[in-house]
N, C-alpha and C positions, 0 to 999 in steps of 0.2 A: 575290238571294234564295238563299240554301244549298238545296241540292239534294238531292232527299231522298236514302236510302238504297238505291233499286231505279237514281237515276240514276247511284248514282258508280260509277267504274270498278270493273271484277270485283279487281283489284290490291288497291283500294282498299277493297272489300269484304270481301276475305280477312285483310289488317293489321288490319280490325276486328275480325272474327270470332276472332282471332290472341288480342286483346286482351283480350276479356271471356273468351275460357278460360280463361286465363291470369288475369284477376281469379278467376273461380270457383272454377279449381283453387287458386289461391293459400290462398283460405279452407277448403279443407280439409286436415284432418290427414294427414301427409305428405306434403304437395304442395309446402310450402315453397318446398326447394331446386328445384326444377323451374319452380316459378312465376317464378323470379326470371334462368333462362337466357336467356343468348341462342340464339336456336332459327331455325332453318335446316330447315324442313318437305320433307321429302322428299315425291314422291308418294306417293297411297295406291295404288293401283290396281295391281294385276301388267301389267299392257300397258304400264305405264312404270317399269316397275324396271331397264330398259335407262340410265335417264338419271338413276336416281338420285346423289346427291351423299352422299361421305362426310365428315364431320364430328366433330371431336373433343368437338363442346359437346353434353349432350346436346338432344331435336329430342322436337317432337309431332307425331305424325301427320296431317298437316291434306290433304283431299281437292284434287285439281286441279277447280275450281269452271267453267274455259275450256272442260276436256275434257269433265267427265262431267253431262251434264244431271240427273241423278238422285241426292243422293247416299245414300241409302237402296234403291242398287240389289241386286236377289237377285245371289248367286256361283254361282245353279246351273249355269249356262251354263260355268263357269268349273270345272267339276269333271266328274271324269271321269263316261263315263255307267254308271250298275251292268249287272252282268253276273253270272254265277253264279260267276265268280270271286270279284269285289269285290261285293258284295250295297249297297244303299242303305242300310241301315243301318251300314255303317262296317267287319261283319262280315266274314271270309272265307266265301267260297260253298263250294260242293260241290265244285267245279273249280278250288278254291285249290291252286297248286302255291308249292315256294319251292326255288331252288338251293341247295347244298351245297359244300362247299370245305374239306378238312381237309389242315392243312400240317404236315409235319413238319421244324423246321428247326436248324440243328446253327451255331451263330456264335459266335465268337471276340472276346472285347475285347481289342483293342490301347490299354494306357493310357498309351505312349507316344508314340505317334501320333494318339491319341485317334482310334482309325477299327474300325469292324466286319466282320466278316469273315465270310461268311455262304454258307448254302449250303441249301439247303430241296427237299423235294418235296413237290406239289402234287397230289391224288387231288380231281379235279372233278365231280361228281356232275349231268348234265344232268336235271336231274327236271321239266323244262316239257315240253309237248306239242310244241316246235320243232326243228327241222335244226338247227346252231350250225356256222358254215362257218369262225369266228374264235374266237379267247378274246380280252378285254380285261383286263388284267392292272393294277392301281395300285401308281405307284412315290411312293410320298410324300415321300422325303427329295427327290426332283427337284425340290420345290418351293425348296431353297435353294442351287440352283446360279446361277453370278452372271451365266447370262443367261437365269431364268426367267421363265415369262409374272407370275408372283406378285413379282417383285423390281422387274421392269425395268416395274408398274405402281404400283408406289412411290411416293406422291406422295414430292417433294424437305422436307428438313427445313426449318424456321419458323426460318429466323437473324437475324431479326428480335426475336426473345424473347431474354432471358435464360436463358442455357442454361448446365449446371455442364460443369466438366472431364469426370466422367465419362462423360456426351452425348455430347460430342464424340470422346472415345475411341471411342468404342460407333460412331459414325459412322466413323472412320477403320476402322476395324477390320471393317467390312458391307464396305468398298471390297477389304480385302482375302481377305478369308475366300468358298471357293467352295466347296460342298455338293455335295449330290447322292449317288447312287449309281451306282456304275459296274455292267453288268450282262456278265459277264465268260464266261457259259454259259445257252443254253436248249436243252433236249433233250428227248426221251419217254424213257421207261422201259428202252429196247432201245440208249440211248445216240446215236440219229441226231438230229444239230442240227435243231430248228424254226426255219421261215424269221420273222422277226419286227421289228417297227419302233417306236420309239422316239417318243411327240410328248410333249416337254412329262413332265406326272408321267403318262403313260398308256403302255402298251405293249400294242402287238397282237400277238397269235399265231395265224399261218395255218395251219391244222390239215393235215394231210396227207390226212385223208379226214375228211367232214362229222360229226360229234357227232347222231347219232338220239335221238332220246328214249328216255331210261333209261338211254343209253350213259353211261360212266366214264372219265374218261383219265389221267395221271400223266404229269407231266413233270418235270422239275427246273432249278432256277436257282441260280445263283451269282451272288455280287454283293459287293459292300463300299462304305462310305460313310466319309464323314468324319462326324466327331460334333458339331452344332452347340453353341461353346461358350456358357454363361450369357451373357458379358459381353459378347458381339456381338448379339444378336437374339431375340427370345422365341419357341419355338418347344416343341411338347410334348416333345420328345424333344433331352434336353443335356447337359453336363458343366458343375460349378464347383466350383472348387480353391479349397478354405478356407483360413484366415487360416495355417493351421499345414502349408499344404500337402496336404494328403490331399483326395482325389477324391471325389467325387459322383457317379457317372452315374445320371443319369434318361430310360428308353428305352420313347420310344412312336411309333407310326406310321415303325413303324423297317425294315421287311419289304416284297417287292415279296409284295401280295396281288390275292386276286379282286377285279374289280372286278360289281358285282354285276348281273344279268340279271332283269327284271322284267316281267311281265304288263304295265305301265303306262307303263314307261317303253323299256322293251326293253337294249340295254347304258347304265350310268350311269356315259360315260365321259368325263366335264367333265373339265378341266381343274382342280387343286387349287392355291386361291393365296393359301393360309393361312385365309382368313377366315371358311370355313366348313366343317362336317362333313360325313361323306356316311354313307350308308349302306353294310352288309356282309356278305355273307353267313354263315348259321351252319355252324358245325362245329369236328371238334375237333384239338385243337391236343397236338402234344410238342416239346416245347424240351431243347434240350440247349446250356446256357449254359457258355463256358468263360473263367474269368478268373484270375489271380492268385490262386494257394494261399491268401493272407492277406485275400481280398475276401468279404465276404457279400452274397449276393444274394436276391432278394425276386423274385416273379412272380406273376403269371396262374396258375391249377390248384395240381394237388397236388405239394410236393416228393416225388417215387420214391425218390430214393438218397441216403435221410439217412445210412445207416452209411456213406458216403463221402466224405460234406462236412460233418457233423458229429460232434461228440466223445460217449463215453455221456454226460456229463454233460447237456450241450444236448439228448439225444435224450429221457432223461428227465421234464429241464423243460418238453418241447413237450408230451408226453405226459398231464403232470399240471397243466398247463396245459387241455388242453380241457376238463376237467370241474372245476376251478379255482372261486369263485364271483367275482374279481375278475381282470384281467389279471397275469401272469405275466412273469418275465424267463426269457428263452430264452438270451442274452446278457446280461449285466450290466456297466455302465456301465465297471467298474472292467475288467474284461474287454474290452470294447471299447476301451478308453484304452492295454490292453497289448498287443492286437493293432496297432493303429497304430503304436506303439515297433516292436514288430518287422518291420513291414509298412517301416518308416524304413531298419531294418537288412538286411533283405534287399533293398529294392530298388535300393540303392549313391544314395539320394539325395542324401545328405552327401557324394557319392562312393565312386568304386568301379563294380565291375558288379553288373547286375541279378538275384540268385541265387536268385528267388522260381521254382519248379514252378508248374504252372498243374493244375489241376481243375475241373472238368466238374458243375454243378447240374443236375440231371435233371426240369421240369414234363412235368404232364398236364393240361390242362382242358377235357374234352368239352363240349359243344351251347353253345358259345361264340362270338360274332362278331368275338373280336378279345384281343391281351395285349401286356401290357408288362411292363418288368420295371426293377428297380435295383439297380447294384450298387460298394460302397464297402468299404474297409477298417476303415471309422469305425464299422459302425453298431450300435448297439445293440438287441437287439429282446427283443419282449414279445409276448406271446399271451396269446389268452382264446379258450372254447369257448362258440359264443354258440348257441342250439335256435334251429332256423329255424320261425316259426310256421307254423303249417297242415301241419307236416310230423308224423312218424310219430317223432319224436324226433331229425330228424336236425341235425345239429353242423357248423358253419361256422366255421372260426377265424379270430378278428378278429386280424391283425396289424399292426405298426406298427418302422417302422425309422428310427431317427434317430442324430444325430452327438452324440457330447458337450458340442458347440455350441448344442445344444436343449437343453440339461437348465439347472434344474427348469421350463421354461413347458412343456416339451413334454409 
């Protein structure tokens, strides 16, 4: 006699349950492609997110039916308990506090080396009611030095499949390429080294006398990184060299920053090993980008010092650009294709030395968590001045920078 359904195993229960989902969802609109994976269910539960499995196929969420006797069980138990900080409804309390962190940093593109050169201070604003006897400080390029926790947790490649030439390059090429950033200076403001220690993408700083509540401190760091390229490994922050030679850089999570201090959590100082984001403290930010005479760059905030890296002409069309009713060139195609010619000629590509001066783009972007920035010889740009709603009229300009390689989809 078949057995019914309460006798057969829990395994055996869960493949069924697996299956009539997967029929239901299949019949509905957009569910298709989902219905038809193969699927590898991770737990639901956070008490086993330690043992989760990652998986390239996409997965449904199906409950561990051995562990949890309930699966309709409440998450209260599972969230913090409100306080007048964090209120029950989701809100900040009265005694919401949040730290502060404004960096001013001054860096250098080497697009020969493809590495950055970096140098920054950091004005930390203690605004919690705590002692702070440490800083944790996030070094994010560490996540691709070639013995990080985020590399050397790598599952190994499927050489089992079918895989093209360019795979395999892109493998060879992880073997050889080692990241990271080197952190070459940390000091206070008066110039005396802080004592400090390195784990991983995280750095601590032992303060010389404890951080009281209200207290401010400043320090400064120097550092440099190599620039992770396109064709070795996905990463926010990279360089790739078009068909015609001319550079790209695209730079994010590129700066050793705060790592952030919370009511909840207290320092949030994981370890970073690509796969996920994290939070960051607000504040504001000046950059002072230096690259190649012939390069234009794009950023985070306000450019300050356009009479210095652009021509009147461009300064114009920014200008008559914000109030514009469609997008604008600030750059023009035909212009960007002639900087590139001469970006050719002065950098001794064909040969020769490298004759190009370097200048300095100058951002600003106050009550801000974080910027990036890019910068290429190639690019073409365009503006428009867009009314931000619920504002008093104020104007945000939409920008956009691309290679002649994007034109017309772009």
């Amino acid at each position: 006699m078949m057995n019914s359904t309460r006798d057969q195993p829990a395994d055996a229960r869960l493949r069924g349950l697996e299956i009539v989902l997967f029929l239901l969802l299949g019949a509905l609109p957009g569910f298709a492609t989902i219905a038809s994976a193969v699927v590898h269910p991770p737990d639901l539960y956070p008490s086993h997110y330690e043992d989760r499995e990652l998986h390239e196929d996409m997965w449904l969420d199906v409950p561990d039916w051995d562990q949890e006797a309930d699966p309709f069980k409440q998450i209260d138990d599972l969230l913090p308990t409100p306080n007048e900080v964090r209120l029950a409804s989701g809100a900040p309390g009265p005694d919401y506090w949040q730290q502060r962190a404004d960096h001013d940093i001054r860096v250098r593109l080497d697009p020969i080396a493809h590495r950055l050169e970096g140098s920054e201070t950091i004005t930390y604003h203690n605004q919690s009611p705590h002692r702070l006897d440490y800083l944790w400080v996030q070094i994010d390029q560490n996540r691709f030095k070639r013995d990080s926790l985020g590399r050397r947790s790598t599952t190994a490649p499927n050489l089992r499949r079918d895989q093209s030439t360019r795979w395999m390059r892109q493998q060879l090429e992880q073997l050889d390429f080692d990241g990271g950033a080197e952190i070459t200076r940390v000091e206070d403001a008066d110039g005396v080294a802080l004592p400090h220690v390195i784990n991983g993408t995280m750095m601590r700083i032992d303060l010389p006398e404890p951080m009281a509540s209200g207290d401010t401190i400043v320090f400064d760091i120097d550092w440099n990184a190599a620039i992770v390229p396109s064709t070795t490994m996905r990463a926010r922050s990279g360089y790739e060299i078009l068909d015609d030679g001319m550079p790209i850089y695209e730079i994010a999570q590129w700066f050793p920053r705060m790592a952030p201090y919370t009511d909840n959590d207290g320092w949030q100082n994981k370890q970073f090993q690509g796969e996920s984001e994290f939070a960051l403290e607000f504040g504001d930010y000046d950059l002072a980008i230096t690259v190649p005479e012939t390069y234009v760059v794009s950023a985070s905030g306000d450019l300050v010092n356009q009479e210095e890296v652009m021509t009147g002409t461009q300064r114009e069309r920014y200008a008559a650009a914000r109030t514009a009713d469609r997008p604008t060139f600030v750059i023009t195609p035909e212009e960007a294709l002639a900087n590139e010619l001469r970006d050719q000629e002065l950098s001794g590509v064909s040969g020769g030395e490298d004759r190009r001066t370097e200048r300095t783009w100058r951002f600003r972007a106050e009550n801000v968590r974080d910027v990036a920035w890019a910068a290429s010889p190639t690019f073409i740009w365009d503006a428009w001045g867009v009314e931000i709603p619920r504002t008093d009229g104020d104007v945000s300009m939409a920008m956009s920078f691309w290679p002649n390689e994007g034109e017309p989809l772009w």
